[in-house]
MIBABA-619601 format. One record per atom (N, C-alpha, C): x, y, z; residue in three letters. Coordinates in steps of 0.05 Angstrom, whole numbers, plus 5000, padded with zeros to 4 digits. Layout:
! residues N
XYZALA...
//
This chain:
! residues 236
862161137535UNK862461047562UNK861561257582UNK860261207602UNK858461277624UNK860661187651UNK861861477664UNK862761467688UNK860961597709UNK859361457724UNK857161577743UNK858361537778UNK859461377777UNK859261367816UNK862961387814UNK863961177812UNK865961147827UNK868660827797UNK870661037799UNK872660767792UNK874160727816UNK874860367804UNK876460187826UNK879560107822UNK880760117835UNK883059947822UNK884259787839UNK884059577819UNK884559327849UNK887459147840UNK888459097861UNK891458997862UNK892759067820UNK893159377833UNK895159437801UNK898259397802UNK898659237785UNK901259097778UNK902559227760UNK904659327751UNK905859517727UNK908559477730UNK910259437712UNK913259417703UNK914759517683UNK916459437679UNK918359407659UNK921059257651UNK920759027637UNK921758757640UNK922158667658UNK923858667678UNK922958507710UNK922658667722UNK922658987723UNK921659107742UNK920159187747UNK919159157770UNK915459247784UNK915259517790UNK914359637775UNK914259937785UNK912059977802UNK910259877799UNK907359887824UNK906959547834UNK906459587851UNK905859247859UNK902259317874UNK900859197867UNK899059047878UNK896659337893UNK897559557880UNK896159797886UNK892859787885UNK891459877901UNK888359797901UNK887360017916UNK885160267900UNK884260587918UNK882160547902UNK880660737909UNK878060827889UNK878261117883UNK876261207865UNK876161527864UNK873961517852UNK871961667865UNK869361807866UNK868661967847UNK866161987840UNK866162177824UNK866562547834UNK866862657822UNK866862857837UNK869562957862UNK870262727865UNK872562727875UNK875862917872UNK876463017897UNK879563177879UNK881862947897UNK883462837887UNK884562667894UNK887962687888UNK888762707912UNK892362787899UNK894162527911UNK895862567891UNK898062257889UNK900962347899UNK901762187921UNK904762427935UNK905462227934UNK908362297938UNK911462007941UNK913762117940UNK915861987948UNK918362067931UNK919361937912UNK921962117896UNK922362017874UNK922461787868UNK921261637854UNK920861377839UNK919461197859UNK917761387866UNK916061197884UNK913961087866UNK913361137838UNK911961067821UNK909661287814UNK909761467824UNK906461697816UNK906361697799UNK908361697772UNK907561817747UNK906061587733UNK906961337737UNK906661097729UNK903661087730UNK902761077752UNK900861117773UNK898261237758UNK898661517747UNK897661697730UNK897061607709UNK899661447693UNK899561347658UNK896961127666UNK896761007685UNK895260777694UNK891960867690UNK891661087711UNK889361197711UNK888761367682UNK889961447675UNK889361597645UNK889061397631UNK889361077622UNK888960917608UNK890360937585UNK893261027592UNK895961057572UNK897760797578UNK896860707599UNK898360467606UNK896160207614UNK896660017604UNK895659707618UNK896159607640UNK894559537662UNK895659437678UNK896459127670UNK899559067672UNK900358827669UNK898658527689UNK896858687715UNK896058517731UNK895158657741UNK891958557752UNK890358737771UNK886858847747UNK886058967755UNK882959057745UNK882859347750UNK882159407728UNK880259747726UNK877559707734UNK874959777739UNK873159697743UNK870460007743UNK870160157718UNK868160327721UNK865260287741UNK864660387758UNK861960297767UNK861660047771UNK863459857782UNK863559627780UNK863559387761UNK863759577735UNK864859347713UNK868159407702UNK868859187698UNK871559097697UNK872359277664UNK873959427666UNK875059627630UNK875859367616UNK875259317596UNK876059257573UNK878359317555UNK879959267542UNK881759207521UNK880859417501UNK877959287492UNK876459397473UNK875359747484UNK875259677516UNK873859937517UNK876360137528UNK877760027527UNK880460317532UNK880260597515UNK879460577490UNK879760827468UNK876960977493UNK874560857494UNK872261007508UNK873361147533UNK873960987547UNK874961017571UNK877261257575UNK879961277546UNK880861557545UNK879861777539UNK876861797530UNK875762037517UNK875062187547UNK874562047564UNK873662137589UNK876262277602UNK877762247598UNK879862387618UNK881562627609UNK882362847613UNK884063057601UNK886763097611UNK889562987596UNK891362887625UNK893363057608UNK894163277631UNK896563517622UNK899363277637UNK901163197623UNK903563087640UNK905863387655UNK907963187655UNK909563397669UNK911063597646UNK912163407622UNK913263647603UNK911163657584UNK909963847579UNK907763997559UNK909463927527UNK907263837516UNK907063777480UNK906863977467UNK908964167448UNK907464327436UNK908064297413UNK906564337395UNK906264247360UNK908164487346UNK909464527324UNK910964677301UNK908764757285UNK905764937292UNK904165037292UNK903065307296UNK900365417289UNK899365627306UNK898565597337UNK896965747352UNK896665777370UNK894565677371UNK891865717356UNK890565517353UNK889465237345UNK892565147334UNK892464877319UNK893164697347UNK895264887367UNK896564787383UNK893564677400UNK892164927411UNK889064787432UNK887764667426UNK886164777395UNK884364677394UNK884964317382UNK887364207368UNK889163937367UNK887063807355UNK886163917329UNK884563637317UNK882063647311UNK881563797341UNK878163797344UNK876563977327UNK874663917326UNK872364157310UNK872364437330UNK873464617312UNK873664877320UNK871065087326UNK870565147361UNK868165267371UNK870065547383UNK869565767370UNK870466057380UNK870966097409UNK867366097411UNK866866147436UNK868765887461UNK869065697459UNK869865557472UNK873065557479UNK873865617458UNK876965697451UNK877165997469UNK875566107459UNK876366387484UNK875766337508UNK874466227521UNK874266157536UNK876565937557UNK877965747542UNK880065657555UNK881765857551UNK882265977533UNK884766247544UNK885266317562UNK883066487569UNK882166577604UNK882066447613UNK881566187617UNK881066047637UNK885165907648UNK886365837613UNK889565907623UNK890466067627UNK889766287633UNK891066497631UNK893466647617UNK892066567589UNK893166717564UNK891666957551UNK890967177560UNK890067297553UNK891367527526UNK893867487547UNK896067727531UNK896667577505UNK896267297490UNK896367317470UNK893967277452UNK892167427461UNK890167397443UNK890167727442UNK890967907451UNK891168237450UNK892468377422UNK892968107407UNK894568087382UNK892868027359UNK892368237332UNK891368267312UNK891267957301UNK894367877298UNK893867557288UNK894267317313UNK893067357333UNK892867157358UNK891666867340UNK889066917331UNK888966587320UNK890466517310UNK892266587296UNK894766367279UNK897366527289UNK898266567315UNK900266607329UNK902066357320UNK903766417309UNK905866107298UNK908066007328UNK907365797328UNK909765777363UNK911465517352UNK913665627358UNK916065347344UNK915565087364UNK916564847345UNK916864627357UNK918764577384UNK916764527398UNK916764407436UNK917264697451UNK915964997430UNK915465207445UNK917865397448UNK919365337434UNK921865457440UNK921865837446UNK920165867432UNK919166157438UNK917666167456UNK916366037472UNK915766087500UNK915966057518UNK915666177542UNK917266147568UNK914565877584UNK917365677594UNK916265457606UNK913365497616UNK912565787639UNK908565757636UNK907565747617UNK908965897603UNK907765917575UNK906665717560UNK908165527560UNK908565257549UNK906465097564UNK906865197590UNK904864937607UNK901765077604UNK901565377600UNK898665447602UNK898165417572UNK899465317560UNK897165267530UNK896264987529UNK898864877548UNK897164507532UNK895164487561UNK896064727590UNK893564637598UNK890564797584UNK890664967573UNK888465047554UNK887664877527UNK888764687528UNK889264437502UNK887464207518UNK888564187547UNK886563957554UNK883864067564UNK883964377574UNK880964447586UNK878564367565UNK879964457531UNK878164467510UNK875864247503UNK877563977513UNK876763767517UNK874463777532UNK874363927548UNK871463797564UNK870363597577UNK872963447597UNK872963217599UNK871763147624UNK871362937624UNK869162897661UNK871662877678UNK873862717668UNK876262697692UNK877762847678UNK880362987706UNK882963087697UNK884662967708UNK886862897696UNK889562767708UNK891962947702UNK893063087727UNK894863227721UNK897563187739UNK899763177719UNK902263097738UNK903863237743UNK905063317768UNK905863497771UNK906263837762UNK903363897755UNK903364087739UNK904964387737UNK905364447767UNK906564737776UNK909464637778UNK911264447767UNK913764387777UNK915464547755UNK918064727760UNK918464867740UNK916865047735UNK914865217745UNK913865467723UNK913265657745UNK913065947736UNK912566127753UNK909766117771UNK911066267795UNK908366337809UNK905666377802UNK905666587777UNK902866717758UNK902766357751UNK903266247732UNK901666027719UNK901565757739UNK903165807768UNK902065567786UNK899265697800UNK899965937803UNK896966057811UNK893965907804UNK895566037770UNK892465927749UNK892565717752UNK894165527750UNK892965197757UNK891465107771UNK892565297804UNK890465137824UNK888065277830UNK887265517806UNK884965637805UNK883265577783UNK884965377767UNK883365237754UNK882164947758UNK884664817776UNK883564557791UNK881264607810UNK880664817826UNK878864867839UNK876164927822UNK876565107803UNK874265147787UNK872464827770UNK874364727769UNK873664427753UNK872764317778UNK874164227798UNK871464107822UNK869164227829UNK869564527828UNK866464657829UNK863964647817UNK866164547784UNK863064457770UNK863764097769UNK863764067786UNK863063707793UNK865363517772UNK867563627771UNK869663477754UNK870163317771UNK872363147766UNK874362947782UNK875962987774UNK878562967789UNK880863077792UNK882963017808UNK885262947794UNK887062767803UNK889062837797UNK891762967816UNK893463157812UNK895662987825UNK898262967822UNK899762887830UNK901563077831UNK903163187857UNK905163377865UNK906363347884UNK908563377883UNK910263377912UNK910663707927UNK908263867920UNK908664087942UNK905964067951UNK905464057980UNK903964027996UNK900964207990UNK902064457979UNK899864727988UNK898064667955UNK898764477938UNK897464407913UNK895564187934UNK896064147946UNK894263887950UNK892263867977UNK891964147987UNK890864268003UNK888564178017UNK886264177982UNK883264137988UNK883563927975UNK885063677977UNK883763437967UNK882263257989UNK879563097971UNK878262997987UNK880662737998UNK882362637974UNK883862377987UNK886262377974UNK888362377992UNK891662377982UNK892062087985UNK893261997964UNK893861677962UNK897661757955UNK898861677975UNK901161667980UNK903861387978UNK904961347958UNK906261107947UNK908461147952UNK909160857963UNK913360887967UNK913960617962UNK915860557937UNK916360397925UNK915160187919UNK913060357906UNK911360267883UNK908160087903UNK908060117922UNK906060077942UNK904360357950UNK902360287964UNK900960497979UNK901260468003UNK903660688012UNK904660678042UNK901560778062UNK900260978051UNK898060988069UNK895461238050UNK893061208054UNK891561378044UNK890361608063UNK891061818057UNK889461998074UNK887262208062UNK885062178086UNK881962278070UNK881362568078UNK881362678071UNK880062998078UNK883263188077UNK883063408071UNK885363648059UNK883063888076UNK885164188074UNK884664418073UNK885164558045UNK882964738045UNK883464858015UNK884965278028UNK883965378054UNK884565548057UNK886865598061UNK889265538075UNK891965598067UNK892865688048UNK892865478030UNK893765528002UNK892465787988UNK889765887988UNK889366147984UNK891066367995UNK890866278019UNK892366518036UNK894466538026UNK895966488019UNK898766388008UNK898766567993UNK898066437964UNK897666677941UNK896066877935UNK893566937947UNK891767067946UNK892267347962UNK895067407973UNK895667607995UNK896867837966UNK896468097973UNK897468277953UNK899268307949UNK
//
């Protein structure tokens, strides 16, 4: 599958036995696009997310790539395209590299490279870093910890879209840093990107905040600042 201009989503419908968690939701997102999803609690964002990652069906309503309507059949295509870190990070009863690289055919160079790019460096300064053993759901590591490997799990991917949900909620300063120095680096090289957070200074330089309150789109707003939010953390 070929994502070139722009997805649609038109009146998205989503539940759970009679309850409507989104009603009748309908935005676009561009390619190239950084796009953040705000609300309050249970205003539906996460839902919202599972929707756009193609972890969830819309019960009612259309996906529509480039103006054709996603398929049933083409959902598996349609997830290869996206790299979606949720809010609590997955981590396997594994090594360190079973944990990123998850399956895939193993490239060195590429693997060191998401390190740095999560800013894990300090465990690769270790004789046995490739097979670093990390217990099941990470118990030996501290919550960034946890969040900068599965986000070095989805960078590996290489994916044209990112869907990330609430990614800095819970974790230190250093690994909310790296996130939004890595959300920025991925729009620089022409990703798309779609972040959902409820702290404002994550959502700075988005081109469009699509904002939901009970399970609607109370209103969309187009254009963000990205300099603040440097200033913020970027001060010594």
């Amino acid at each position: 599958m070929v994502f070139r201009n722009q997805i649609s989503f038109k009146n998205i419908t989503f539940g759970f036995d009679d309850k409507k968690i989104l009603k009748n939701v309908s935005f676009e997102i561009r390619k190239g696009e950084f796009v953040g999803i705000k609300g309050k609690t249970g205003a539906g964002k996460s839902t919202l997310l599972y929707i756009i990652a193609g972890l969830f069906i819309p019960q009612e309503g259309d996906i529509l790539i480039d103006g054709l309507k996603l398929t049933e059949d083409q959902i598996v295509a349609y997830r290869k395209l996206i790299g979606f870190l949720p809010q609590q990070p997955f981590i396997l009863n594994a090594s360190l590299r079973e944990n990123i690289v998850f399956g895939r055919p193993f490239d060195k160079d590429k693997y060191l490279k998401v390190i740095r790019q999560a800013g894990l460096q300090e465990f690769i300064e270790k004789p046995d870093y490739m097979e670093r053993y990390i217990l099941e759901g990470g118990k030996n590591l501290s919550g960034g910890e946890r969040q900068r490997i599965h986000l070095a799990r989805v960078l590996y991917g290489d994916h044209e879209i990112y869907v990330f949900d609430e990614p800095t909620s819970n974790v230190d300063l250093k690994t909310e840093k790296i996130i939004y120095n890595t959300l920025i680096d991925l729009i620089k090289n022409g990703k798309t990107v779609v972040v959902c957070s409820h702290k404002n200074t994550l959502l700075k330089g988005a081109d469009k905040i699509v904002e939901l309150e009970n399970g609607m789109i109370k209103h969309i707003k187009i254009g963000g600042k990205e300099d603040e939010y440097i200033e913020k953390y970027d001060k010594p």
